[in-house]
Biopython code that builds the backbone (N, CA, C, O; Angstrom):
import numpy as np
from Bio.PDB.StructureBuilder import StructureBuilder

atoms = [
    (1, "UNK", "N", (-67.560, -65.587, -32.823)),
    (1, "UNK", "CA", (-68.835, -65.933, -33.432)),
    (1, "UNK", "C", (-69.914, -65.914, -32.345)),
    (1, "UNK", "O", (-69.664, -66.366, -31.228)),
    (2, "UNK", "N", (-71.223, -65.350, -32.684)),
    (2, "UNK", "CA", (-72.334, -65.049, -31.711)),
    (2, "UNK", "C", (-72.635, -66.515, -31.400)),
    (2, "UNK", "O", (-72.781, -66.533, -30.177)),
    (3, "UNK", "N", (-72.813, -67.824, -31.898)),
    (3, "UNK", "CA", (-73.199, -68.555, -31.506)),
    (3, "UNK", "C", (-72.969, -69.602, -30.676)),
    (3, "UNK", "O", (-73.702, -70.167, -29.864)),
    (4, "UNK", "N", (-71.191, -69.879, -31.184)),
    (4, "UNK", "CA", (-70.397, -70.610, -30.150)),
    (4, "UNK", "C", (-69.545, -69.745, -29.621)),
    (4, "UNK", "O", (-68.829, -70.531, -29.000)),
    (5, "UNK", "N", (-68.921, -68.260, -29.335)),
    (5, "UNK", "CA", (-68.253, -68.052, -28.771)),
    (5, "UNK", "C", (-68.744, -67.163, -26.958)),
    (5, "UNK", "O", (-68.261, -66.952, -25.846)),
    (6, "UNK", "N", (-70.209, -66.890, -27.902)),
    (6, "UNK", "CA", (-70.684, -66.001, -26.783)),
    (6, "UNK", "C", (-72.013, -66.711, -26.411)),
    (6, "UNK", "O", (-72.813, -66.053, -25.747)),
    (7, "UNK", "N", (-72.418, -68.289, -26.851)),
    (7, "UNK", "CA", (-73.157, -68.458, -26.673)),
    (7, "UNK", "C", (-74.573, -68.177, -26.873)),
    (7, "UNK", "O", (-75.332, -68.914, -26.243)),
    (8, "UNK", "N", (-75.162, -67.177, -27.690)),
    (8, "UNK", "CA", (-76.210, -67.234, -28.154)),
    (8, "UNK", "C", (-76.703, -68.320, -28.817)),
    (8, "UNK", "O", (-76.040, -69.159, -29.425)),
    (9, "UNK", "N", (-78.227, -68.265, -28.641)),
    (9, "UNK", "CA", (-79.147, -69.171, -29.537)),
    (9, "UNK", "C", (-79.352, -68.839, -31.155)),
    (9, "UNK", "O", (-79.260, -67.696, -31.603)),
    (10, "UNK", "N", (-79.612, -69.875, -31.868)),
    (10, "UNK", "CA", (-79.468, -69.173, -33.208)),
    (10, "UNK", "C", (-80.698, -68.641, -33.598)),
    (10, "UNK", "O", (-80.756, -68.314, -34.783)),
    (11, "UNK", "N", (-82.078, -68.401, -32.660)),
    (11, "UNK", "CA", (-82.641, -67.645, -32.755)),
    (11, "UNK", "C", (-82.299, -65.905, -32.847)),
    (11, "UNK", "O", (-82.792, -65.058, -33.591)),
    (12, "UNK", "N", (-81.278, -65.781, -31.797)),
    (12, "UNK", "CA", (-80.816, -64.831, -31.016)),
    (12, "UNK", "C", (-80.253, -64.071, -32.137)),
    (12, "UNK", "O", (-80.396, -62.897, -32.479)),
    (13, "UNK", "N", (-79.401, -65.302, -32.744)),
    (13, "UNK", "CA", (-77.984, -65.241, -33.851)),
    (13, "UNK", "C", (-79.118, -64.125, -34.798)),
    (13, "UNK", "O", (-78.954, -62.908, -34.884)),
    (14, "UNK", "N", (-80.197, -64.874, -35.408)),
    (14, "UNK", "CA", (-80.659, -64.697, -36.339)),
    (14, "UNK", "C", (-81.505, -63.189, -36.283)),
    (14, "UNK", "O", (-81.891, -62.630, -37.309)),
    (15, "UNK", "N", (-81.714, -62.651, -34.930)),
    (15, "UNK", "CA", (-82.373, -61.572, -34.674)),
    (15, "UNK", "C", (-81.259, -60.286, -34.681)),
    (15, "UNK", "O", (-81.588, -59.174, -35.095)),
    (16, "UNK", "N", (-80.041, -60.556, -34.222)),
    (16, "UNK", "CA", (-78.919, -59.757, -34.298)),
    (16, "UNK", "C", (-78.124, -59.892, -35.749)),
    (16, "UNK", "O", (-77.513, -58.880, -36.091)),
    (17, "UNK", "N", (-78.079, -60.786, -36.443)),
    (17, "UNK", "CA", (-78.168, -60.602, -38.115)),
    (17, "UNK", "C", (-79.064, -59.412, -38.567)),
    (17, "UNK", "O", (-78.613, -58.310, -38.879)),
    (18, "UNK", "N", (-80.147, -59.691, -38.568)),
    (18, "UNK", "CA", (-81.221, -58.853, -39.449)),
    (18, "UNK", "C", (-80.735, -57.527, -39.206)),
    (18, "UNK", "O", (-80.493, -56.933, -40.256)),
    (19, "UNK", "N", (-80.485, -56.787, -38.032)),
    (19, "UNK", "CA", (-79.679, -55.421, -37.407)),
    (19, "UNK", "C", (-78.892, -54.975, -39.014)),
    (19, "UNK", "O", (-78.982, -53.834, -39.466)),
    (20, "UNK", "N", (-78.357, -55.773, -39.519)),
    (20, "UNK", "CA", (-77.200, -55.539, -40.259)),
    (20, "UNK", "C", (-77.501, -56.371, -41.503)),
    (20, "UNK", "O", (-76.612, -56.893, -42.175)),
    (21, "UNK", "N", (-79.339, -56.503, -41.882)),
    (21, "UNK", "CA", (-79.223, -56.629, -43.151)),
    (21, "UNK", "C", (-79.111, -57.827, -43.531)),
    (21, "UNK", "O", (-78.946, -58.067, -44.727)),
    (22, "UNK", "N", (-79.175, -58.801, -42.622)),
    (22, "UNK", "CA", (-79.081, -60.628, -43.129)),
    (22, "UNK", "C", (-80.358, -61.396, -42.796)),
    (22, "UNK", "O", (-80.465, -62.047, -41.757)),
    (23, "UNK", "N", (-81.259, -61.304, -43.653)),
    (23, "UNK", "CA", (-82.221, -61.982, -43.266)),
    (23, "UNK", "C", (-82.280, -63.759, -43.559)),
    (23, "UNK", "O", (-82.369, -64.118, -44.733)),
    (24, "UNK", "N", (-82.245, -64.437, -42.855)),
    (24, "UNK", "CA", (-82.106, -65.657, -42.748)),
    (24, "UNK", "C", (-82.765, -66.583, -41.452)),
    (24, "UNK", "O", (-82.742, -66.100, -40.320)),
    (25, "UNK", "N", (-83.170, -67.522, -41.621)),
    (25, "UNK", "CA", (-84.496, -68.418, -41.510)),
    (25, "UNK", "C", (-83.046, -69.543, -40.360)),
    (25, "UNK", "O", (-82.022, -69.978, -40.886)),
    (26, "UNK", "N", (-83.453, -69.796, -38.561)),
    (26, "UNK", "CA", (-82.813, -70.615, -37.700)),
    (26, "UNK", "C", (-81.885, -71.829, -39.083)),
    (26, "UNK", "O", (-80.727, -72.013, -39.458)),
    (27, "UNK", "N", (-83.153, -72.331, -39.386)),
    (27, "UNK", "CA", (-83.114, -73.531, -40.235)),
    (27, "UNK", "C", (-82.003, -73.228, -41.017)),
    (27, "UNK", "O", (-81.260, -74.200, -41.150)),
    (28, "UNK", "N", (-81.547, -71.974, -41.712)),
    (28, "UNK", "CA", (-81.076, -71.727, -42.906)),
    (28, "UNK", "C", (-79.470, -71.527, -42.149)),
    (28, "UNK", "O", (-78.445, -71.925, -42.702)),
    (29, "UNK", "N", (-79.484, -70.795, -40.712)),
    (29, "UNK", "CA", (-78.642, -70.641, -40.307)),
    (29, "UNK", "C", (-78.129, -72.521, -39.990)),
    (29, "UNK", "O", (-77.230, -72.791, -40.786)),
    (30, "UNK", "N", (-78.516, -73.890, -38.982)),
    (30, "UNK", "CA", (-78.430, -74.717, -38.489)),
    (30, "UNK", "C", (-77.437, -75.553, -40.148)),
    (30, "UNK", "O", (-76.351, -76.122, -40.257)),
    (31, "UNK", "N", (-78.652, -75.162, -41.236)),
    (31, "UNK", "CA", (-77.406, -75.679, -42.441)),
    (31, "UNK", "C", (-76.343, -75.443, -42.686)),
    (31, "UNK", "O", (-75.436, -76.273, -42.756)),
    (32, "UNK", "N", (-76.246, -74.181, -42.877)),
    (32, "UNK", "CA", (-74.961, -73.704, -42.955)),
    (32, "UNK", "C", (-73.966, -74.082, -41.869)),
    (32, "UNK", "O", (-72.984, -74.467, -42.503)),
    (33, "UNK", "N", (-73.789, -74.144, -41.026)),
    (33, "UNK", "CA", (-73.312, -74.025, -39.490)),
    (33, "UNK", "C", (-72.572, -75.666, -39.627)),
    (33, "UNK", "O", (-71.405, -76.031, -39.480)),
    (34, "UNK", "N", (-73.945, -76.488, -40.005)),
    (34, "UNK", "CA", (-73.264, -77.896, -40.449)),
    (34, "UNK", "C", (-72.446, -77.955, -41.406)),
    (34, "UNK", "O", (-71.438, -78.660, -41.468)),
    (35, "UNK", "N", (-72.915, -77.099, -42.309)),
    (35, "UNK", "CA", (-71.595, -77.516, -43.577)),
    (35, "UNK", "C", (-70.273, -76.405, -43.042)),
    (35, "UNK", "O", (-69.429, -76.429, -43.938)),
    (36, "UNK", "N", (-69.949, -75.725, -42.222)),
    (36, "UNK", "CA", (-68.704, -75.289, -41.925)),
    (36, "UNK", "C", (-68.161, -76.027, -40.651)),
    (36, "UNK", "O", (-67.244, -75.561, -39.975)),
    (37, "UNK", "N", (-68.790, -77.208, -40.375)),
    (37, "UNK", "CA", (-68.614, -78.068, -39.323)),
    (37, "UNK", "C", (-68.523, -77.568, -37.932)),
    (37, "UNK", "O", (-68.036, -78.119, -36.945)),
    (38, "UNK", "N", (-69.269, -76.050, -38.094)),
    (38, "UNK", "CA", (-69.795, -75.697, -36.533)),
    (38, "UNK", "C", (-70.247, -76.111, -35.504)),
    (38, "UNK", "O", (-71.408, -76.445, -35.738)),
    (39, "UNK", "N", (-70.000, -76.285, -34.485)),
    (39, "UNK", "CA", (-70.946, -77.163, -33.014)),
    (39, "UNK", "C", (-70.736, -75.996, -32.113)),
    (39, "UNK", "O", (-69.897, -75.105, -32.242)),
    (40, "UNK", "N", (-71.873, -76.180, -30.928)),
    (40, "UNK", "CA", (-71.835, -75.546, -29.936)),
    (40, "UNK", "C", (-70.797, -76.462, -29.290)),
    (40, "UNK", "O", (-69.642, -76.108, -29.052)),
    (41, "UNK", "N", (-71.273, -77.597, -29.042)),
    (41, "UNK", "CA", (-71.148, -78.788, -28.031)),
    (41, "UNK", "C", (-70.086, -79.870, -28.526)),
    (41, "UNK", "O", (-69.685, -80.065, -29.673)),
    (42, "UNK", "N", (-69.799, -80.411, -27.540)),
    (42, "UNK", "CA", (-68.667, -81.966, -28.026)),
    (42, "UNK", "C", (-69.922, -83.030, -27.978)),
    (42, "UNK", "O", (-71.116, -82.864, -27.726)),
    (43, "UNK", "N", (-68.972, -84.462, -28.405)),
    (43, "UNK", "CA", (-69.908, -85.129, -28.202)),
    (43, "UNK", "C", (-68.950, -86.150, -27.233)),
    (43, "UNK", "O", (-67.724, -86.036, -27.254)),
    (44, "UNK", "N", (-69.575, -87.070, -26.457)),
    (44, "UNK", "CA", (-69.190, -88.153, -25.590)),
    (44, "UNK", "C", (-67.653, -88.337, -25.772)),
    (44, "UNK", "O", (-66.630, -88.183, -25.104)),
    (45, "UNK", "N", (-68.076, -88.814, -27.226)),
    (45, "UNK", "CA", (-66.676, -89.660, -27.853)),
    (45, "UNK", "C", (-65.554, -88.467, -28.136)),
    (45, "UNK", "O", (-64.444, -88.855, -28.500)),
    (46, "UNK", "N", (-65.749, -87.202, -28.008)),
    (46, "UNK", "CA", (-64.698, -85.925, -28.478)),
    (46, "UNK", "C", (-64.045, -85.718, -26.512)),
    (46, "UNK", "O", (-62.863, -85.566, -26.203)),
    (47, "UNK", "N", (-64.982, -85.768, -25.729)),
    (47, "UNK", "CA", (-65.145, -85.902, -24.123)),
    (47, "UNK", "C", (-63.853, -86.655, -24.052)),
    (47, "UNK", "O", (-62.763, -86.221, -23.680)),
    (48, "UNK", "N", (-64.245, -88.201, -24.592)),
    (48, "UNK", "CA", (-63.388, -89.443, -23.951)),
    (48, "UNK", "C", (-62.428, -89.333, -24.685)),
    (48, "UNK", "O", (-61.709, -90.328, -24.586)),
    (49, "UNK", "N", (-62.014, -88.519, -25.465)),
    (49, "UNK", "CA", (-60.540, -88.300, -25.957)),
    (49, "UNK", "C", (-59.827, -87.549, -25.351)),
    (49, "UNK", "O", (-58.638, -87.633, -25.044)),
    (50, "UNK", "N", (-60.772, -86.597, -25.129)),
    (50, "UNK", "CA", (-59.770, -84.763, -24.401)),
    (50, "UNK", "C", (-59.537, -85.840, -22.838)),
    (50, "UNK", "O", (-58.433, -85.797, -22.296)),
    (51, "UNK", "N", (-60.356, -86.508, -22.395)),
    (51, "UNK", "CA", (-60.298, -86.901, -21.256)),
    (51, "UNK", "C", (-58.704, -88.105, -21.142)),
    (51, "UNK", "O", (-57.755, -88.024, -20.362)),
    (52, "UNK", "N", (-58.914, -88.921, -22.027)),
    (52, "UNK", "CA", (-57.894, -89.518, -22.360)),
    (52, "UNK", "C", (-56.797, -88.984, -21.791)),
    (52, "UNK", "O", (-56.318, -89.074, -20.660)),
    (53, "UNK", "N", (-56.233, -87.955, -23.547)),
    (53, "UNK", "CA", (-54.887, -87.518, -23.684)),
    (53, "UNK", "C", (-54.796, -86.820, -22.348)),
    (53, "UNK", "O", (-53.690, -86.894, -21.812)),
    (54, "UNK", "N", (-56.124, -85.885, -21.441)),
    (54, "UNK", "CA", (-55.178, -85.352, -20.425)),
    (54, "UNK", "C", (-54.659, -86.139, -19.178)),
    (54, "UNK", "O", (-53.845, -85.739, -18.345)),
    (55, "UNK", "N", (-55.418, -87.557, -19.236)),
    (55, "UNK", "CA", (-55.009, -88.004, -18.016)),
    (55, "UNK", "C", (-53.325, -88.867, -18.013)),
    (55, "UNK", "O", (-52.553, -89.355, -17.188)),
    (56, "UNK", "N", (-53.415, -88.652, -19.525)),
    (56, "UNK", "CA", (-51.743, -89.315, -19.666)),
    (56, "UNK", "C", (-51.154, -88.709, -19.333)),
    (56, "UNK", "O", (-50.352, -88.995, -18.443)),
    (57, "UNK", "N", (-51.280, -87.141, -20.074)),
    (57, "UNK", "CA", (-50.723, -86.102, -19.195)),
    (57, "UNK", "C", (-50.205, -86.108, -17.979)),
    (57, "UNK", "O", (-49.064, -85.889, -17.574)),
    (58, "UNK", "N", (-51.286, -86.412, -17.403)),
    (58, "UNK", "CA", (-51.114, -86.037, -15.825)),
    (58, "UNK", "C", (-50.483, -87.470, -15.382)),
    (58, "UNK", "O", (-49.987, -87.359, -14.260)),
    (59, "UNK", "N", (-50.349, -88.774, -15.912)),
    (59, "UNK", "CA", (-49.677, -89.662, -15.244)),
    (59, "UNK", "C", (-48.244, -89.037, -15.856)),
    (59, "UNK", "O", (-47.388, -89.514, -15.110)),
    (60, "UNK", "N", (-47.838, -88.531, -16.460)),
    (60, "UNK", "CA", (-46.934, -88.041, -17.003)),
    (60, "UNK", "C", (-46.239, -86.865, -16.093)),
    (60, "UNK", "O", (-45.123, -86.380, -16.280)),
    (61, "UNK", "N", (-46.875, -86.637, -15.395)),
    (61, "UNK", "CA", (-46.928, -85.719, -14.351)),
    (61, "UNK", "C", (-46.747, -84.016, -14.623)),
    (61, "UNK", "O", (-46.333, -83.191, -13.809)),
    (62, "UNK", "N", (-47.297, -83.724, -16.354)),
    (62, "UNK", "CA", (-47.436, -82.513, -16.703)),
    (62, "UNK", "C", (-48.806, -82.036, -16.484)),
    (62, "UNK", "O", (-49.667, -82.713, -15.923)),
    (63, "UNK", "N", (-49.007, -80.696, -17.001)),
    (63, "UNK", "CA", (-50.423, -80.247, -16.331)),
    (63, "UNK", "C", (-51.301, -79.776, -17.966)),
    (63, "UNK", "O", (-50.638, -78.942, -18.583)),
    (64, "UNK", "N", (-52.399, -80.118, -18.561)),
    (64, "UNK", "CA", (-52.675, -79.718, -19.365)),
    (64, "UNK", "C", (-53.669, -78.640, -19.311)),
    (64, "UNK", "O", (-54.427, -78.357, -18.384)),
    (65, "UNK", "N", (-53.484, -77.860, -20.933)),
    (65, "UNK", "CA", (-54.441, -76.914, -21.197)),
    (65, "UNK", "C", (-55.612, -77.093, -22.015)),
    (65, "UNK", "O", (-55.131, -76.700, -23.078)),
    (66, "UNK", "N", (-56.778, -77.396, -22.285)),
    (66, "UNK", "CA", (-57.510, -77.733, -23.336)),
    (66, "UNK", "C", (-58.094, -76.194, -23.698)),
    (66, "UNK", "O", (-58.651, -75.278, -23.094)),
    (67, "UNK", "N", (-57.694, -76.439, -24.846)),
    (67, "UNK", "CA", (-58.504, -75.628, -25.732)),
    (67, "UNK", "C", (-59.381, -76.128, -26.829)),
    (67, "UNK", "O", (-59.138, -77.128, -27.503)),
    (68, "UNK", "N", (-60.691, -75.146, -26.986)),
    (68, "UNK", "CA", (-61.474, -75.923, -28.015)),
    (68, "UNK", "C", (-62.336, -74.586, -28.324)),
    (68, "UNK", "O", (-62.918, -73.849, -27.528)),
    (69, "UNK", "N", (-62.213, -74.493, -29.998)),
    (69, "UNK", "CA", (-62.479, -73.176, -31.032)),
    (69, "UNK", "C", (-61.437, -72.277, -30.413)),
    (69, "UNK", "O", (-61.805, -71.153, -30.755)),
    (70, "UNK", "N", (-60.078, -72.116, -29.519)),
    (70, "UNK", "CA", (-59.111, -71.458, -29.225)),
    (70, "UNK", "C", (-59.591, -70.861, -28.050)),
    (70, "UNK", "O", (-59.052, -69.813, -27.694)),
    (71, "UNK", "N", (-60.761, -71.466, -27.195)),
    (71, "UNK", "CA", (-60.876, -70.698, -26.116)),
    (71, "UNK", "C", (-60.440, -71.939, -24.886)),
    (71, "UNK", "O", (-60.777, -73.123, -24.862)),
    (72, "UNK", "N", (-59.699, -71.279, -24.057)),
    (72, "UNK", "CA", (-59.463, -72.123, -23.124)),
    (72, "UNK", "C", (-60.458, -72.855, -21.895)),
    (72, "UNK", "O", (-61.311, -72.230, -21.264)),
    (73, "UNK", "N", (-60.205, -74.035, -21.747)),
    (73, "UNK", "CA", (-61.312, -74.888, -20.724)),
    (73, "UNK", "C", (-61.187, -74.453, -19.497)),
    (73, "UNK", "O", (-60.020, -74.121, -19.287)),
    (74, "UNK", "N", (-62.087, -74.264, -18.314)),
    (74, "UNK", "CA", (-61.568, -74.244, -16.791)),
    (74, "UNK", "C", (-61.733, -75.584, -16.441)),
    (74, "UNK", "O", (-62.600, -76.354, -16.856)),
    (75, "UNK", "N", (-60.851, -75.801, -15.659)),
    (75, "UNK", "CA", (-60.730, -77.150, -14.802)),
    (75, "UNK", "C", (-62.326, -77.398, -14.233)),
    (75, "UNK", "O", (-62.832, -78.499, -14.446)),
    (76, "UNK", "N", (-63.017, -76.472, -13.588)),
    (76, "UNK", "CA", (-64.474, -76.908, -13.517)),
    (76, "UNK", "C", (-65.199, -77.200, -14.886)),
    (76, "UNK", "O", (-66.121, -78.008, -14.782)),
    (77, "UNK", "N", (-65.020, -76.823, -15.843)),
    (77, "UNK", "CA", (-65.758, -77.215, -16.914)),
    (77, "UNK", "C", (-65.314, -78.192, -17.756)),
    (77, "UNK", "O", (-66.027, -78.448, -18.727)),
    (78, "UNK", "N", (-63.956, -78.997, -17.554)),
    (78, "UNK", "CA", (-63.633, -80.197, -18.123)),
    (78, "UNK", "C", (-64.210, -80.886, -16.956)),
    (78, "UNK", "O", (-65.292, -81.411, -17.218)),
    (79, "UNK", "N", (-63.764, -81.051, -15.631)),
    (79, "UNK", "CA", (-64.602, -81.975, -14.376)),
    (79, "UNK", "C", (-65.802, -82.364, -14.834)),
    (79, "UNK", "O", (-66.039, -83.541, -15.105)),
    (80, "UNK", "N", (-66.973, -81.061, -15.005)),
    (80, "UNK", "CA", (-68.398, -80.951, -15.408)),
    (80, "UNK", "C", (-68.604, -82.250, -16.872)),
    (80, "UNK", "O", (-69.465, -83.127, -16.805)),
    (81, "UNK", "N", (-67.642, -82.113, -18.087)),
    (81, "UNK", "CA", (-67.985, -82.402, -18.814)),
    (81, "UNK", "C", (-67.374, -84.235, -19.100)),
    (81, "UNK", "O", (-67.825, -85.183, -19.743)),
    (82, "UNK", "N", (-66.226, -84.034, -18.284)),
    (82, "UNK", "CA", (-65.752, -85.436, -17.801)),
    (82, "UNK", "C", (-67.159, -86.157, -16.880)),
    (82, "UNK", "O", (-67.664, -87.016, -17.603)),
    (83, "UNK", "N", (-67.548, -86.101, -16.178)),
    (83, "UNK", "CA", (-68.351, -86.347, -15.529)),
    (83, "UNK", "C", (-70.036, -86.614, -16.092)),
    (83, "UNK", "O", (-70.849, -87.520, -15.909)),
    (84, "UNK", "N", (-70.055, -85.294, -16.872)),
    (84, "UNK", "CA", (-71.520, -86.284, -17.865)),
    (84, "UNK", "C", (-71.302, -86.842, -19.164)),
    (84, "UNK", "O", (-72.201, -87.013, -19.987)),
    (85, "UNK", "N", (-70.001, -87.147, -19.350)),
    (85, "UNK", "CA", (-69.802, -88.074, -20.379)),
    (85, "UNK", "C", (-69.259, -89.524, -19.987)),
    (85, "UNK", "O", (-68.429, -90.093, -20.696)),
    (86, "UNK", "N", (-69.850, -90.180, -18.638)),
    (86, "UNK", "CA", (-69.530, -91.106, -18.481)),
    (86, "UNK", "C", (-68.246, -91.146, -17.257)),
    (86, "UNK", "O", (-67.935, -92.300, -16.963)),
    (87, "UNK", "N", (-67.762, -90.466, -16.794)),
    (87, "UNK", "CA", (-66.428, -90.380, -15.504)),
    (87, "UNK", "C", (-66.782, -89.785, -14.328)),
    (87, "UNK", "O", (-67.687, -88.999, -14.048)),
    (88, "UNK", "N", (-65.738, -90.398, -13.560)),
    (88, "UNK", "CA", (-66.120, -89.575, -12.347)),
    (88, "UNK", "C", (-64.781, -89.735, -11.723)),
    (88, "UNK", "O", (-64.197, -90.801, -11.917)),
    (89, "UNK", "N", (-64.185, -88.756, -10.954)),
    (89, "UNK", "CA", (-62.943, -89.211, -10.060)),
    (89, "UNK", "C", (-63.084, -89.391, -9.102)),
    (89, "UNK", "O", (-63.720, -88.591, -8.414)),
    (90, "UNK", "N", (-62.465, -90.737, -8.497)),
    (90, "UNK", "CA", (-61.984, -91.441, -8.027)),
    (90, "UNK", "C", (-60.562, -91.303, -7.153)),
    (90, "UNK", "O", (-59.669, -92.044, -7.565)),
    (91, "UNK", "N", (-60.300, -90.649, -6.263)),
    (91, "UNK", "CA", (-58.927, -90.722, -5.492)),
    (91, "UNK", "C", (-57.851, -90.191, -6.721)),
    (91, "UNK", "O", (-56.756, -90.725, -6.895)),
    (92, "UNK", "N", (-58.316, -89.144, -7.469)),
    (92, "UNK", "CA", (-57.411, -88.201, -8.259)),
    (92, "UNK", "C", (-57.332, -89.173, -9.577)),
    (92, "UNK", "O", (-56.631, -88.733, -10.488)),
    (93, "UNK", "N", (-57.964, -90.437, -9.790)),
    (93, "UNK", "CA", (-58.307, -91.399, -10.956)),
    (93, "UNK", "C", (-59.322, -90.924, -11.661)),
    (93, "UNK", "O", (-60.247, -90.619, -10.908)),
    (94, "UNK", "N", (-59.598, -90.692, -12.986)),
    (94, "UNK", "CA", (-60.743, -90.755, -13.668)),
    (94, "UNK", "C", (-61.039, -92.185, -14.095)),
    (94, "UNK", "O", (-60.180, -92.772, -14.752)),
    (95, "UNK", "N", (-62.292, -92.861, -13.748)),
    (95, "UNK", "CA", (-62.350, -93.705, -14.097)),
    (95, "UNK", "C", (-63.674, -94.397, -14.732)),
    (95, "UNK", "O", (-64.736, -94.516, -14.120)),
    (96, "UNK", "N", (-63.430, -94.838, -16.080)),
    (96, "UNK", "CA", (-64.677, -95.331, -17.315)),
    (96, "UNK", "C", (-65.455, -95.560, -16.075)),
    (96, "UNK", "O", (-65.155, -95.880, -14.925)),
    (97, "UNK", "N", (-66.626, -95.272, -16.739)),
    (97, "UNK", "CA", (-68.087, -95.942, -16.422)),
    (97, "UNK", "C", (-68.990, -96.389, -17.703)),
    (97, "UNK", "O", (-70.211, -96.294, -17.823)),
    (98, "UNK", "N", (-67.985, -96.928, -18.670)),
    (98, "UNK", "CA", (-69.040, -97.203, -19.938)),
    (98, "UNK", "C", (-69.181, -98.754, -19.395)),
    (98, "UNK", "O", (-69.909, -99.552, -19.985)),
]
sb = StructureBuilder()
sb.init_structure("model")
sb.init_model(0)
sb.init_chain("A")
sb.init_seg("    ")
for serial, (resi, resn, name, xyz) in enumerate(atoms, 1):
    if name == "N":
        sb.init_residue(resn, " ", resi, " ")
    sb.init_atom(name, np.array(xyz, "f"), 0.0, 1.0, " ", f" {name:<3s}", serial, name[0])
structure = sb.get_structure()
């Protein structure tokens, strides 16, 4: 999908539609998108879960993979997203800052 997989804006979305005949209004696209429960983004609380289960993981002493819409995370971009959702590591600890 142009919007969450490759990152386009749904301006963008909406200019590369028309190419092929779909004329439709950001707005018209942002509804829809909600009712198929589309997101670009996580939110905090989706963060402090993935963050969670992987650190059990890892006291567990396995190594996890996150995936999310089936594309896989890089370890810099869970760090990144651990980190502005409230964490930071600590001596190989992630640890709350709520």
């Amino acid at each position: 999908m142009l919007f969450v997989d490759q990152g386009k804006t749904l301006s963008k979305v909406a200019e590369i539609m028309k190419i092929y005949g779909l004329y439709a209004s950001e707005s018209q696209y942002e509804r829809q998108l909600k009712t198929w429960g589309i997101r670009k983004n996580r939110t905090r609380d989706e963060w402090h879960l993935i963050n969670r289960v992987v650190e059990e993981r890892r006291r567990q002493g396995k190594e996890s993979i996150v995936l999310i819409n089936g594309v896989e995370q890089s370890k810099e971009k869970l760090d990144r997203e651990f980190a502005r959702s409230g964490y930071r590591e600590h001596g190989g600890m992630i640890i709350d800052e709520y």
